[in-house]
C-alpha positions as CSV (number, residue, x, y, z in Angstrom):
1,X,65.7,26.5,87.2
2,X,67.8,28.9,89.5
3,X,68.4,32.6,88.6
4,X,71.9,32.0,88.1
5,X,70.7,29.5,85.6
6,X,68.4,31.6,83.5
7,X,71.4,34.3,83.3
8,X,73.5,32.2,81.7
9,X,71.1,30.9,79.3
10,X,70.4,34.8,78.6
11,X,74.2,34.9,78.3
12,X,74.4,32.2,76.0
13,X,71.8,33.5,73.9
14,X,73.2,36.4,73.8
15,X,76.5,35.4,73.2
16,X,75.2,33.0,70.5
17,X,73.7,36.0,68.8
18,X,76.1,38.5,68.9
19,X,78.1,35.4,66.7
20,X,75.5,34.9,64.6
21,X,75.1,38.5,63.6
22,X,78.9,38.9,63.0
23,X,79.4,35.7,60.6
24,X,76.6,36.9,58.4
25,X,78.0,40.7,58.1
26,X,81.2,38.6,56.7
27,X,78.7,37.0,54.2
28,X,77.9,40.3,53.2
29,X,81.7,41.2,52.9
30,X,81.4,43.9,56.0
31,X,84.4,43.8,58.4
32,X,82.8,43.2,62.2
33,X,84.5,42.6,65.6
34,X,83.1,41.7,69.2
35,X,84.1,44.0,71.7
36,X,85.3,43.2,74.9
37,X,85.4,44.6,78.4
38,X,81.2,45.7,78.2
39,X,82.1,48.3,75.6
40,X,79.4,50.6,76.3
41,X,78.9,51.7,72.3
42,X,78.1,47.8,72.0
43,X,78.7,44.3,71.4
44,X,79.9,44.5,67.4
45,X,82.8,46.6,66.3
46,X,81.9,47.5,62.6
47,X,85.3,48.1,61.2
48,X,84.5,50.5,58.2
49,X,82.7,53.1,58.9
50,X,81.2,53.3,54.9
51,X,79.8,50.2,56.6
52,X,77.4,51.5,59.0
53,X,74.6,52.3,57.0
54,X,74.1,48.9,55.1
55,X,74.8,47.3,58.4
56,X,71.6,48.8,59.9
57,X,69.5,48.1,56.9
58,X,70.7,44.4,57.1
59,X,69.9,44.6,60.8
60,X,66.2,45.9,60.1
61,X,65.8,43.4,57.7
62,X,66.8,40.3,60.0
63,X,65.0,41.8,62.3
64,X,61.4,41.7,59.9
65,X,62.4,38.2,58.5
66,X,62.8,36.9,61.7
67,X,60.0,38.1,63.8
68,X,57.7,37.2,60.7
């Protein structure tokens, strides 16, 4: 595999995730956009800022379930 190749599957992983993580804030009723243009506050635009906080709790929980 070249290094161009392992970029873009990094890319695609990334870019798989970031999707991932926004279709299951909808699930959760929480408004989210991707930003473009390498936003440098990040990759998801949470659009309710009430939001935030149960948005990082649901991250910190994905992020025990998943690396269990």
């Amino acid at each position: 595999m070249t290094d161009e190749d392992e970029q873009i599957a990094r890319l695609e992983v990334h870019r798989d995730m970031i999707g991932w993580v926004i279709i299951e804030l909808r699930k959760e009723g929480i408004q989210a956009k991707r930003t473009r243009g390498n936003n440098p506050k990040g990759d998801i635009l949470i659009v309710n800022e009430q939001d935030v906080p149960l948005v990082k709790q649901l991250l910190r929980n994905w992020q025990i379930e998943l690396n269990n």
